[in-house]
N, C-alpha and C positions, 0 to 999 in steps of 0.2 A: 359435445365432448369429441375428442378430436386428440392427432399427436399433439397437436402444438399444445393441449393443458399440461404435456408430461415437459415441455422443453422451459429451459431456464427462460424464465424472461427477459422479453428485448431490452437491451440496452438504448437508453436515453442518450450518455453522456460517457465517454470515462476519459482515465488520466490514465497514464502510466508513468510511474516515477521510478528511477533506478538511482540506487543508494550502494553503490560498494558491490556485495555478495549478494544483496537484496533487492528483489523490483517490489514495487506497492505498485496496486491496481485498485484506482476509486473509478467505482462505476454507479450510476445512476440507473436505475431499474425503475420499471410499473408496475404496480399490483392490477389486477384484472378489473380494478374500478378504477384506476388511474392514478391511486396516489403512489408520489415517489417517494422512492427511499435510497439507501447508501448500502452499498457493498464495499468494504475494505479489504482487500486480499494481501496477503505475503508469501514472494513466491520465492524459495532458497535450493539452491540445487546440495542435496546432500553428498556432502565427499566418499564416504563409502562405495556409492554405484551411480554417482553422477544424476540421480531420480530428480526432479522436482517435487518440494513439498510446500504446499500450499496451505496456508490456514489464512480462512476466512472470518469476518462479525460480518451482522447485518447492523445497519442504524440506520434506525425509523423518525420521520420529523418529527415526531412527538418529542423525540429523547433529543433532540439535537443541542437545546440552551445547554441542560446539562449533562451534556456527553463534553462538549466543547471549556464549560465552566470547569468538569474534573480533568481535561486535559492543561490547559491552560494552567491551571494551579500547578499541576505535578510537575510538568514541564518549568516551569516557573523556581519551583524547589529544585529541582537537580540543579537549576541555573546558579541560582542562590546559594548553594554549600559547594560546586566542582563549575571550575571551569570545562567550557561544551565550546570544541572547536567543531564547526559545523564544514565538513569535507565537501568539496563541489567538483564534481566528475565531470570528463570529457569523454565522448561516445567516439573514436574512428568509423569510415564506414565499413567496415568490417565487423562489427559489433563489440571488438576490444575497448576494455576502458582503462582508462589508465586517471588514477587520482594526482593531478596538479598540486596539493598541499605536500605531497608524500611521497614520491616514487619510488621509494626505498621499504618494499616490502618483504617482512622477515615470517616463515611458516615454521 
């Protein structure tokens, strides 16, 4: 035993996706026997005091057919009764983004 049992485990793998307001963070981790697994993070700066708030799942291979089958479905239905314009962002280097479908943003 040692610090590194207290530290989050190494990362495998990750994505970082930025969506609007919102980044998603899939990262791939190891359990101390090696099997991997899935961290899904959502990271949103709250307007009140500018903080980051994050909320995390874990998904384990086990769960994955169906984690993936009840996404697939759900997503499936909202598609099927509302149309889903799906927005595609452009990063400057300066970290500003600005959305191409829209630029006309109303608060």
């Amino acid at each position: 035993m040692g610090e590194f049992d207290n530290k989050e485990r190494e990362e495998v793998f990750s994505k970082k996706v930025r969506a609007g307001k919102r980044t998603y963070f899939f990262d791939v981790k190891a359990t101390r026997s090696g099997d991997y697994y899935l961290t899904v993070t959502e990271s949103k700066k709250r307007l009140e005091d500018g903080v980051f708030v994050k909320h995390k799942i874990f998904l384990y291979k086990e769960d994955f057919e169906k984690f993936t089958e009840g996404l697939t479905e759900t997503v499936e239905y909202i598609k099927t009764h509302q149309d889903v314009v799906e927005k595609r962002y452009e990063y400057s280097e300066n970290g500003e983004h600005s959305n191409k479908a829209n630029d006309d943003f109303s608060f």
